[in-house]
PAPASE-560178 format. One line per 2 residues: number of its first residue (from 1); their letters; for each residue x, y, z of N, C-alpha, C, O. Coordinates in pm, whole numbers, plus 50000, padded with zeros to 5 digits. Atoms other than C-alpha are relative to their C-alpha. Layout:
BEGIN
NUM	a	X Y Z X Y Z X Y Z X Y Z; ...;
This chain:
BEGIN
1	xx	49988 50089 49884 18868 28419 83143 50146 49983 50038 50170 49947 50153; 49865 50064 50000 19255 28362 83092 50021 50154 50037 50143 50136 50039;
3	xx	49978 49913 49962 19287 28739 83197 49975 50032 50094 50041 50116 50156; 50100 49946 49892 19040 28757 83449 50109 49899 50139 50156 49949 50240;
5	xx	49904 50130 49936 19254 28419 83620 50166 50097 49996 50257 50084 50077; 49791 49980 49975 19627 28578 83586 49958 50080 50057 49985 50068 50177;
7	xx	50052 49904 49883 19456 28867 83728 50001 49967 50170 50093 49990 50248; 50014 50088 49846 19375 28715 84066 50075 49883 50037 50074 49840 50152;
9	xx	49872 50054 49943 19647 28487 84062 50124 50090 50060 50187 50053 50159; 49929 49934 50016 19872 28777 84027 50033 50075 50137 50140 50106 50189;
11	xx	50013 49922 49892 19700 28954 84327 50050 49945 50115 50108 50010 50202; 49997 50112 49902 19723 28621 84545 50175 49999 50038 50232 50003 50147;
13	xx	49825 50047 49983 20113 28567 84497 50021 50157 50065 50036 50163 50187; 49982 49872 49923 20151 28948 84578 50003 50003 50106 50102 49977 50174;
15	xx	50070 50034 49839 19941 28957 84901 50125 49899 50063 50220 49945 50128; 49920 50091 49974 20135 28676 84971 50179 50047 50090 50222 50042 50205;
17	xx	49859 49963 50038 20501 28797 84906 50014 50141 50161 50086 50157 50259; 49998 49861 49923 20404 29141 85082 49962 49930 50124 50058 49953 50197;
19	xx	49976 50030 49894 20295 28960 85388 50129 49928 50094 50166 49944 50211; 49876 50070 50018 20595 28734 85354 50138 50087 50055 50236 50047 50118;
21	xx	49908 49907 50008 20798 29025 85358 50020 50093 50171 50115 50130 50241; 50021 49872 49892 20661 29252 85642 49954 49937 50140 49975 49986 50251;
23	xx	49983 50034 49839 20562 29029 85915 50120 49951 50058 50107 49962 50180; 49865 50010 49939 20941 28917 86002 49998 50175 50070 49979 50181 50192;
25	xx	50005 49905 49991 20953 29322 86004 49910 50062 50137 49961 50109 50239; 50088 49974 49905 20669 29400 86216 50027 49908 50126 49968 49958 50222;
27	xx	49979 50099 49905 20773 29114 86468 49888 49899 50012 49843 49841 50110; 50083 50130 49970 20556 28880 86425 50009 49878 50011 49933 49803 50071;
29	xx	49980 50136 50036 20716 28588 86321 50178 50088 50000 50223 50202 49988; 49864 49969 50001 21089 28543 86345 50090 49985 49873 50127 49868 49864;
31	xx	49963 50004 50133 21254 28588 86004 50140 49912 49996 50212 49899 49897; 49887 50141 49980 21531 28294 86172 49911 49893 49918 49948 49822 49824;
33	xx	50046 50136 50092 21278 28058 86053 49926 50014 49884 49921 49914 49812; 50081 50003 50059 21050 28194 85832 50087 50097 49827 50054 50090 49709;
35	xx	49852 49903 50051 21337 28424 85639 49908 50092 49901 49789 50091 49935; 50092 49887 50114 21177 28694 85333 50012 49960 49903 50085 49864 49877;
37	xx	49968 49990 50152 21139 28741 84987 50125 50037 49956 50191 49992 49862; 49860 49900 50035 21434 28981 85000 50117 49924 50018 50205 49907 49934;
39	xx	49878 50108 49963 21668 28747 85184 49990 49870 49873 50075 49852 49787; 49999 50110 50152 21571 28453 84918 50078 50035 49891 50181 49989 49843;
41	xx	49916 49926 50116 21653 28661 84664 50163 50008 49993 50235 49954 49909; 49870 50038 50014 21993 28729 84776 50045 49886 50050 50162 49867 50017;
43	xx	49962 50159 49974 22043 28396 84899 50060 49948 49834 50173 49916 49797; 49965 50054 50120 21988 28299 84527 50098 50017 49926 50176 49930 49888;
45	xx	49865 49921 50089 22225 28523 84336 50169 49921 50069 50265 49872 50010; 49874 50040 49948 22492 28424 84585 49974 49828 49966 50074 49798 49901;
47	xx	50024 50139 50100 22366 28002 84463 50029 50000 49883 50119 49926 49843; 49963 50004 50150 22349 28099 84095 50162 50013 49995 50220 49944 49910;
49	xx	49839 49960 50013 22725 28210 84136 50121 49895 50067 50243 49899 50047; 49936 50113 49954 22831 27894 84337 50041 49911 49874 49949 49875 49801;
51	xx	49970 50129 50070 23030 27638 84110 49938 49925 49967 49930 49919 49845; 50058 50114 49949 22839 27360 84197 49865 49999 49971 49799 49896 49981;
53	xx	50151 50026 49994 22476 27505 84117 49940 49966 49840 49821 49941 49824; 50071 50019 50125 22443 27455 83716 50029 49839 50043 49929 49770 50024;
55	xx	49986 50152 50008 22593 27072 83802 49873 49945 50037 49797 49878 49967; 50108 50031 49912 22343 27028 84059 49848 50007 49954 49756 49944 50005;
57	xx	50105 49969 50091 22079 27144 83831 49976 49908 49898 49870 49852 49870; 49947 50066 50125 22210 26978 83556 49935 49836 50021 49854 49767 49960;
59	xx	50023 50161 49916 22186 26641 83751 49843 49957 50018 49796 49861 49957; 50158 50024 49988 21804 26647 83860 49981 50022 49862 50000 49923 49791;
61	xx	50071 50009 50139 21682 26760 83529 50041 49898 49961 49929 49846 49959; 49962 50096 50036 21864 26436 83398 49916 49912 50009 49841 49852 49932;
63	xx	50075 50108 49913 21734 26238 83635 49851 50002 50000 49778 49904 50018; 50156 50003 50044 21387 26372 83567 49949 49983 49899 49841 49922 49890;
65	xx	49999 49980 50152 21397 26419 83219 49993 49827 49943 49930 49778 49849; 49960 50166 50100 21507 26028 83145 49880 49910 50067 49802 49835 50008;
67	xx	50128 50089 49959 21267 25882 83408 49878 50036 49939 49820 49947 49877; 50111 49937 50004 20980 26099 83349 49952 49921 49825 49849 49857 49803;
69	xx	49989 50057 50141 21036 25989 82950 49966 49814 49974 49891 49747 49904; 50012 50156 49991 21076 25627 83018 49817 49981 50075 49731 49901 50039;
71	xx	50133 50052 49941 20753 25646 83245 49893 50042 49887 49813 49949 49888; 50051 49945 50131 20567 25806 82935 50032 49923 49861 49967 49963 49764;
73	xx	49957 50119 50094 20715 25527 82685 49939 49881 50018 49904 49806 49927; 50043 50104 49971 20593 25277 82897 49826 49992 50038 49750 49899 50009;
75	xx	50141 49960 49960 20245 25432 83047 49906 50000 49912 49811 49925 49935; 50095 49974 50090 20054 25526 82764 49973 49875 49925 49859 49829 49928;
77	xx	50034 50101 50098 20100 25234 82515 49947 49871 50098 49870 49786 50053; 50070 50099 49930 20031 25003 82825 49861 50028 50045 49773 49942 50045;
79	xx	50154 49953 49962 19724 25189 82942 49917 49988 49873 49801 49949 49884; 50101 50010 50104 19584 25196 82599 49952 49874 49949 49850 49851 49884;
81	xx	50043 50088 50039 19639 24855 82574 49910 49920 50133 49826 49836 50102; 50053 50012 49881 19512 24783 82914 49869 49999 49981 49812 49895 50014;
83	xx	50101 49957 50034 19204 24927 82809 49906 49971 49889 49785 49990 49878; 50101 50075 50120 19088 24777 82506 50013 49870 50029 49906 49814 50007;
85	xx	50008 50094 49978 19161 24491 82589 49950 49920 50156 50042 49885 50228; 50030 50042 49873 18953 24346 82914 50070 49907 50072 50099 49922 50191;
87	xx	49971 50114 49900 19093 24010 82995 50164 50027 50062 50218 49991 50167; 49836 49980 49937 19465 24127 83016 49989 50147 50097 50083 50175 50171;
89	xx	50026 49896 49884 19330 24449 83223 49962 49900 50171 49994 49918 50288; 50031 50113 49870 19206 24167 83474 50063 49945 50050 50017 49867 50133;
91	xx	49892 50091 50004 19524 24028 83499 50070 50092 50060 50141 50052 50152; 49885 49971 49962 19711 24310 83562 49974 50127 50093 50050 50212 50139;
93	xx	49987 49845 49933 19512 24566 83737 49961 49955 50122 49879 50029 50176; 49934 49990 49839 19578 24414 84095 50071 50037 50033 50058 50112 50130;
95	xx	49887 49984 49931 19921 24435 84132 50015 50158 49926 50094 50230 49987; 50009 49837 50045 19881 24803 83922 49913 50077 50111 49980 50166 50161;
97	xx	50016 49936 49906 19635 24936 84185 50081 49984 50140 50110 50082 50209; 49879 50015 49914 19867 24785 84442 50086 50127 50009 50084 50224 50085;
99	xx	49888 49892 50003 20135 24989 84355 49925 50139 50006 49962 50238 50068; 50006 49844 50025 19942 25270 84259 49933 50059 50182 49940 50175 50220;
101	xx	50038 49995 49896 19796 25252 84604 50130 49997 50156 50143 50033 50272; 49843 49993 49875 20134 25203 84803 50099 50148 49988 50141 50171 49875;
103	xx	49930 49879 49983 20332 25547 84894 50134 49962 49870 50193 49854 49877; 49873 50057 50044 20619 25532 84632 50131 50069 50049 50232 50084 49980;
105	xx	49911 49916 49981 20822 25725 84832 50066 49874 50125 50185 49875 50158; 49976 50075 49925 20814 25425 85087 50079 49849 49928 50145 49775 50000;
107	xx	49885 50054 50100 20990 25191 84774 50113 50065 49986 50158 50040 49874; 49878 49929 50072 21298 25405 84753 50090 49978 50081 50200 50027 50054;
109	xx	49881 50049 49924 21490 25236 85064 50062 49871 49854 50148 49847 49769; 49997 50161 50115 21462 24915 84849 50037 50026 49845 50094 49935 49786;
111	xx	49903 49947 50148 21568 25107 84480 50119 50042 50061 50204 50059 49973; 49884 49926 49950 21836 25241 84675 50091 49877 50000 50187 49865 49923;
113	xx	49901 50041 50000 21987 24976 84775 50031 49860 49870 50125 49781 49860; 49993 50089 50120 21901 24764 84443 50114 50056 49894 50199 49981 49847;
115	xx	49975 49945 50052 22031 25028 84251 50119 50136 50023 50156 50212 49934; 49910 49888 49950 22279 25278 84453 49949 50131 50027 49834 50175 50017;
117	xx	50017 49831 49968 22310 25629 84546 50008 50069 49818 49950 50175 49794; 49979 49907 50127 22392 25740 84160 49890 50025 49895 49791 49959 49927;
119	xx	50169 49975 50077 22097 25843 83891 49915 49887 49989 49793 49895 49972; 50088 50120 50054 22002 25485 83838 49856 50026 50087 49742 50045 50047;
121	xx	50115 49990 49927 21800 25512 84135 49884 50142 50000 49761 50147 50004; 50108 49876 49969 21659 25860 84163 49924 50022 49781 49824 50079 49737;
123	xx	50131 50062 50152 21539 25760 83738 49958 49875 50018 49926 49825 49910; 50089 50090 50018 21390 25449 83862 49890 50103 50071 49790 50131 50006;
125	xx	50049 49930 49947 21249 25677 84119 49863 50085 49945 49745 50092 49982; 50085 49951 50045 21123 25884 83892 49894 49950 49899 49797 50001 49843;
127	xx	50118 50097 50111 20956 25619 83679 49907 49984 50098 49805 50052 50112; 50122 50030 49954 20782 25471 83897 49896 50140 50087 49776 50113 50100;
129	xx	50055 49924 49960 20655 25780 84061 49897 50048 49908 49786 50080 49950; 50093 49947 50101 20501 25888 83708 49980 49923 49941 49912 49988 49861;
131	xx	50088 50078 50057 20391 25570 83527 49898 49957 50038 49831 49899 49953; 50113 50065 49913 20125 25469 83778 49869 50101 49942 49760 50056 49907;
133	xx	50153 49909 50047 19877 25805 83674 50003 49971 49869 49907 49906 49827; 50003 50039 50135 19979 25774 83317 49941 49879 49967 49851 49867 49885;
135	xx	50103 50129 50025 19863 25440 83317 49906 49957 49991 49865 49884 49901; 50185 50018 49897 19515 25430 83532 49960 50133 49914 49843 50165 49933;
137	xx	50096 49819 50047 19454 25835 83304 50008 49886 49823 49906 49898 49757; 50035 50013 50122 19497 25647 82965 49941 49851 49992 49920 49809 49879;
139	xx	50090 50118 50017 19316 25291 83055 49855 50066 50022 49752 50021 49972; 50132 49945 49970 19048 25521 83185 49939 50073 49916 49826 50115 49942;
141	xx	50017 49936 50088 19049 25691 82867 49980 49950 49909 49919 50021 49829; 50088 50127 50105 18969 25399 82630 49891 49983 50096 49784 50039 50071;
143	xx	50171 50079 49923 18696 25266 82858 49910 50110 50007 49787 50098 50009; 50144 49883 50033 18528 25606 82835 49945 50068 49866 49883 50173 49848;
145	xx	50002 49906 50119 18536 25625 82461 49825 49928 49971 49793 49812 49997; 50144 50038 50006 18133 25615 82373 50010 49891 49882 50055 49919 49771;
147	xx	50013 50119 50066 18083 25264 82225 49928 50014 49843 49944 49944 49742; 50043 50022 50168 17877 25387 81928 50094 50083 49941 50088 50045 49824;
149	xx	49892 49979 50081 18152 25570 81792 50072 49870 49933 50080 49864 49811; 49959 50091 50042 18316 25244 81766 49900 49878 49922 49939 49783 49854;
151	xx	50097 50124 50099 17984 25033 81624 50029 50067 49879 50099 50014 49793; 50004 49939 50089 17952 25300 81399 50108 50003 49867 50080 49994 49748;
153	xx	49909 50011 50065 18313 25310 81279 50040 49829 49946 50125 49810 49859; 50023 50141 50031 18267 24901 81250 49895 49985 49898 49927 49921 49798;
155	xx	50112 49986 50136 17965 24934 81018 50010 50083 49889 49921 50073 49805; 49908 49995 50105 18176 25117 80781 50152 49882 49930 50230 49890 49835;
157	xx	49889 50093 50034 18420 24829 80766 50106 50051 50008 50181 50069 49912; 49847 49945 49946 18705 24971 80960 49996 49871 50087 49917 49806 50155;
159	xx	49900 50137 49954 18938 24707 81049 50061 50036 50159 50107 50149 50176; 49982 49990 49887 19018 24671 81418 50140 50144 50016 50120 50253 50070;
161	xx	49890 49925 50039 19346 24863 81357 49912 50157 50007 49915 50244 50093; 50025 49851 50028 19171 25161 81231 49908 50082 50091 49908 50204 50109;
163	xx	50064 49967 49875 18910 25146 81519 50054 50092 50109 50011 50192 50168; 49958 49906 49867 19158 25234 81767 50076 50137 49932 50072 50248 49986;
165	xx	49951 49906 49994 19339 25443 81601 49975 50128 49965 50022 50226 50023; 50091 49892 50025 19129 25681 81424 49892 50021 50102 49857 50138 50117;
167	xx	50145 49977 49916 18825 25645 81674 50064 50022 50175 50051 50128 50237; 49965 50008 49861 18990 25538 82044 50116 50088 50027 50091 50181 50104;
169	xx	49927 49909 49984 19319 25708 82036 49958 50138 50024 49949 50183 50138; 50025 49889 49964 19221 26039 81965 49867 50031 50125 49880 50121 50209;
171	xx	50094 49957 49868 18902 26045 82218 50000 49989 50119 49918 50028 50202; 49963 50031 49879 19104 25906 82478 50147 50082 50044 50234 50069 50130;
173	xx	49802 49931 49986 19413 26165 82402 49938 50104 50140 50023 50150 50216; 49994 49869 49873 19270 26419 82684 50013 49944 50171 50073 50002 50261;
175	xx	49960 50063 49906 19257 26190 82958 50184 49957 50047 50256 49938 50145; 49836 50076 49974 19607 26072 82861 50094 50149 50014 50214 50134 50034;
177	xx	49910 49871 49972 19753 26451 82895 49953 49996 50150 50040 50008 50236; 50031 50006 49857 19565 26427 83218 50084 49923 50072 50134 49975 50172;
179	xx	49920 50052 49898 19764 26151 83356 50139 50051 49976 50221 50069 50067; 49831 49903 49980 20097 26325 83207 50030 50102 50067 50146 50136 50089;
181	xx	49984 49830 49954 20039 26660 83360 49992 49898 50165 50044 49959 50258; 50021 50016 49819 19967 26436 83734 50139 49897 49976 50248 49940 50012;
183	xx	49855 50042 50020 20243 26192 83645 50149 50091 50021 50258 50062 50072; 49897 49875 49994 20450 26512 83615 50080 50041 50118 50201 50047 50143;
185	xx	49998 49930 49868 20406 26652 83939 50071 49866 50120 50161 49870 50205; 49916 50136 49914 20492 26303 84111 50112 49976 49963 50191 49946 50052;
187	xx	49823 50048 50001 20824 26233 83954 50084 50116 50009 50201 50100 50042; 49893 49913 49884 20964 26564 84049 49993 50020 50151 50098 50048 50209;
189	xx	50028 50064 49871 20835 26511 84387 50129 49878 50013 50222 49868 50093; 49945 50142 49986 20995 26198 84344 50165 49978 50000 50225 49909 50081;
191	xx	49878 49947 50015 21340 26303 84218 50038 50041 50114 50103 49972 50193; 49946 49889 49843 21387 26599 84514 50011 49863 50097 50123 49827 50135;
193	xx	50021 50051 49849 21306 26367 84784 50086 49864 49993 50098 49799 50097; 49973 50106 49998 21493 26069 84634 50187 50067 50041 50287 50022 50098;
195	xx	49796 49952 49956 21849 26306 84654 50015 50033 50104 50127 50035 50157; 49979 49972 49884 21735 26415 84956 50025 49888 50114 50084 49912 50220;
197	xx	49980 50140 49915 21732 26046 85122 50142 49949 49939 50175 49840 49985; 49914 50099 50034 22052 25951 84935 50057 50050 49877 49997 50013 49776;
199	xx	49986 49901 50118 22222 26172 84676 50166 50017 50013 50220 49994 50121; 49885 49935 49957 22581 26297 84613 50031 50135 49926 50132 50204 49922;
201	xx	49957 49886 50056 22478 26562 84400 49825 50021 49984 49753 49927 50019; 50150 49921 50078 22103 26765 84262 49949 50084 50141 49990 50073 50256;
203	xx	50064 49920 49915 21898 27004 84438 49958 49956 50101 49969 50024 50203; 50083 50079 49881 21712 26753 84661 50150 49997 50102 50131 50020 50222;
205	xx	49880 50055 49941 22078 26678 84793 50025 50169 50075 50039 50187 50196; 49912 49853 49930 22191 27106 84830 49824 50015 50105 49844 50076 50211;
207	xx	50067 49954 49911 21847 27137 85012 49988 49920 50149 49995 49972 50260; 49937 50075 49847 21878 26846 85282 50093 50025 50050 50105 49988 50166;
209	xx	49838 49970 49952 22251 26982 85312 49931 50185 50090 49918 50219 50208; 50062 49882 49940 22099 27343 85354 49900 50043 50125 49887 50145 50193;
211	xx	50034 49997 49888 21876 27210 85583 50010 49961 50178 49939 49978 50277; 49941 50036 49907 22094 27065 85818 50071 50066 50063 50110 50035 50176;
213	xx	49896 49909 49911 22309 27356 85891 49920 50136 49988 49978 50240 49958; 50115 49938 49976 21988 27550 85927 50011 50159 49897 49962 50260 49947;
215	xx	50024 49916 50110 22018 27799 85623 49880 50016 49912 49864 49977 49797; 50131 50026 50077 21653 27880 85565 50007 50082 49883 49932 50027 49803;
217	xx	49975 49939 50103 21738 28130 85287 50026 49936 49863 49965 49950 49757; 49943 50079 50103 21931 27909 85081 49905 49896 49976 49871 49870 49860;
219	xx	50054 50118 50056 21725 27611 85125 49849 50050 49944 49796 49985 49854; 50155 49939 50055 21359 27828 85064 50070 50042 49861 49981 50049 49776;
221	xx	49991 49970 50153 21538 27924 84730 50009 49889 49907 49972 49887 49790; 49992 50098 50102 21608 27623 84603 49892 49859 50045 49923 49741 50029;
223	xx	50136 50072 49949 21256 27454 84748 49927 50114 49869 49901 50077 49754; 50052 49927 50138 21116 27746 84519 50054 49970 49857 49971 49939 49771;
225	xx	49958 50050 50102 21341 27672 84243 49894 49887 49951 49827 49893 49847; 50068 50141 50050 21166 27320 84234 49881 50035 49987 49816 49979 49899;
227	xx	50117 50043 50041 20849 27444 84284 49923 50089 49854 49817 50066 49797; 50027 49933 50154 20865 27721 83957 50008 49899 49928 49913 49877 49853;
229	xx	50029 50095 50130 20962 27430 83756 49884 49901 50022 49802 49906 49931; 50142 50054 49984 20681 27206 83872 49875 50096 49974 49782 50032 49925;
231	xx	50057 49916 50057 20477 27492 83803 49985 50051 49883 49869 50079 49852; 49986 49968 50181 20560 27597 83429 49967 49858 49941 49870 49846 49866;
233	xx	49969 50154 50035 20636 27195 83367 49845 49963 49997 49829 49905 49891; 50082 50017 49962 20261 27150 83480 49899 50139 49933 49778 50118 49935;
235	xx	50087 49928 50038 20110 27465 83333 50022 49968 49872 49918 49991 49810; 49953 50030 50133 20260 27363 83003 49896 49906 49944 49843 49904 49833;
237	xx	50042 50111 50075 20097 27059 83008 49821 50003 50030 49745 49926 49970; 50133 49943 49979 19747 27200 83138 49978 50029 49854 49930 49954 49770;
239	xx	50017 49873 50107 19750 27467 82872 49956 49910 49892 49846 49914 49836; 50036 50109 50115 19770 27184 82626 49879 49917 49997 49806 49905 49899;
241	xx	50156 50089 49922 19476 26946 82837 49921 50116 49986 49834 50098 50072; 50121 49903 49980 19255 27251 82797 49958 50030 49834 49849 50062 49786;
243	xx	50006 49939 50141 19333 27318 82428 49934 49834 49886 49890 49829 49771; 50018 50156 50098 19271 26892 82316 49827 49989 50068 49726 49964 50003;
245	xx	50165 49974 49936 18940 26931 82568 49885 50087 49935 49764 50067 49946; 50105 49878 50058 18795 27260 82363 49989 49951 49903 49877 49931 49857;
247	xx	50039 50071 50144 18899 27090 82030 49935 49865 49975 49922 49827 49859; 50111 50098 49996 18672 26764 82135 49872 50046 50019 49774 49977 49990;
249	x	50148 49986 50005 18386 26974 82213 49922 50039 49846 49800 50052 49840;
C-alpha cells in the first residue's frame, strides 16, 4: 500500500511539474506570473548563496520550534486533564471553543502590538496557532477511551493514578498525535504569515519583500521551501499516527 501510494503521488507531482513547466512555453499562461520549475530552481541556488538566507531560516525555525514546543507542553497535559475531569472541562471549554473558533490569524494585530515586531510575537503566534487542536485532539481522546477498560482496571484495585496512566494515556495517545500533526500545520502557517504582517527578518518577511517588487521566482521558492517543510514536518508525524493506530488494533 505504502508503494502503491508513493507511486501515484510520484506520478501526480510529475504531471504537475511537467505541465508547470511547458505551458509558460507553449503560451498559454504567461511565465511573468506563473514563472517554472526551471526558473525556481535557479532562483533558489542564487537564495541559498545570499548572506541573509541561513539567518532568515535560522529565525523561523526558532520561532517555530519554541512556540510549536511550548504549545505541546501546554496542550496535551491540559487536554488530558480537561478530559477526565468533567466539571473543570465545563468551565473551560467556552472560552477554548471561542478561541478555537476565532481566525487566529485575526489575533496577531493585537500580539503585535502587545508583544512587538521581534520573535516574542511570531512564538506567541505560533502557540496559539497550535495549542487549540492539541487540546480539543487529546480531551477528545480521554472521553473516547471505552469505559470498561477503566471499570475493569478499577476491579483490580488500580488506584486512580494508575487508571489514567496505564489505561487512559496510552488509548488516548493516537488522537493526541492527531492533534500534533494538525497543530503542526497551523503554527507554521502561523509563523510565515505572522513575518509577513510584521517581521524584520524569516522567510515570511523575504517572501512579502519578494512579493512586493514582483519577483515570482524568488518568492515561489521560498513559498515551496515552507511548504516541503510542512510536508516532511507533517509526514513525520503521520507516519508515527499510523504506526500507534496499527499497534492499538
Amino acid at each position: 500500500m505504502f508503494n502503491y501510494r508513493t507511486l501515484v503521488s510520484t506520478i501526480t507531482v510529475m504531471a504537475f511539474l511537467a505541465v508547470w513547466e511547458f505551458a509558460p512555453r507553449a503560451g498559454i499562461v504567461d511565465a511573468t506570473f506563473t514563472s517554472q520549475p526551471t526558473r525556481v530552481v535557479a532562483a533558489g541556488f542564487e537564495i541559498i548563496r545570499t548572506a541573509g538566507f541561513l539567518h532568515d531560516v535560522s529565525v523561523s525555525l526558532s520561532e517555530f520550534a519554541l512556540g510549536f514546543t511550548l504549545a505541546i507542553a501546554v496542550g496535551v497535559p491540559l487536554g488530558l486533564v480537561l478530559g477526565r475531569f468533567p466539571v473543570l472541562r465545563y468551565v473551560l471549554d467556552p472560552p477554548i471553543m471561542a478561541i478555537y473558533a476565532t481566525p487566529h490569524l485575526a489575533l496577531l494585530p493585537i500580539i503585535v502590538v502587545w508583544l512587538g515586531i521581534g520573535m516574542q510575537s511570531k512564538i506567541a503566534v505560533a502557540f496559539v496557532s497550535g495549542v487549540i487542536p492539541i487540546l480539543v485532539n487529546a480531551m477528545a481522546g480521554v472521553r473516547g477511551v471505552d469505559g470498561s477498560w477503566i471499570v475493569a482496571a478499577r476491579s483490580f484495585s488500580a488506584r486512580e493514578w494508575d487508571v489514567f496512566v496505564k489505561v487512559i494515556l496510552p488509548a488516548s495517545l493516537p488522537s493526541v498525535i492527531l492533534g500534533i500533526r494538525l497543530g503542526l500545520s497551523r503554527a507554521v502557517l502561523g509563523v510565515v504569515v505572522a513575518e509577513m504582517y510584521q517581521s524584520q527578518a524569516g522567510v515570511g518577511n523575504e517572501i512579502m519583500r519578494y512579493g512586493s517588487e514582483f519577483r515570482t521566482d524568488y518568492l515561489l521558492f521560498d513559498v515551496l521551501l515552507v511548504s516541503l517543510f510542512g510536508l516532511t514536518a507533517t509526514s513525520a508525524v503521520r507516519a508515527l499516527e499510523e504506526r500507534l493506530w496499527t499497534a492499538g488494533e
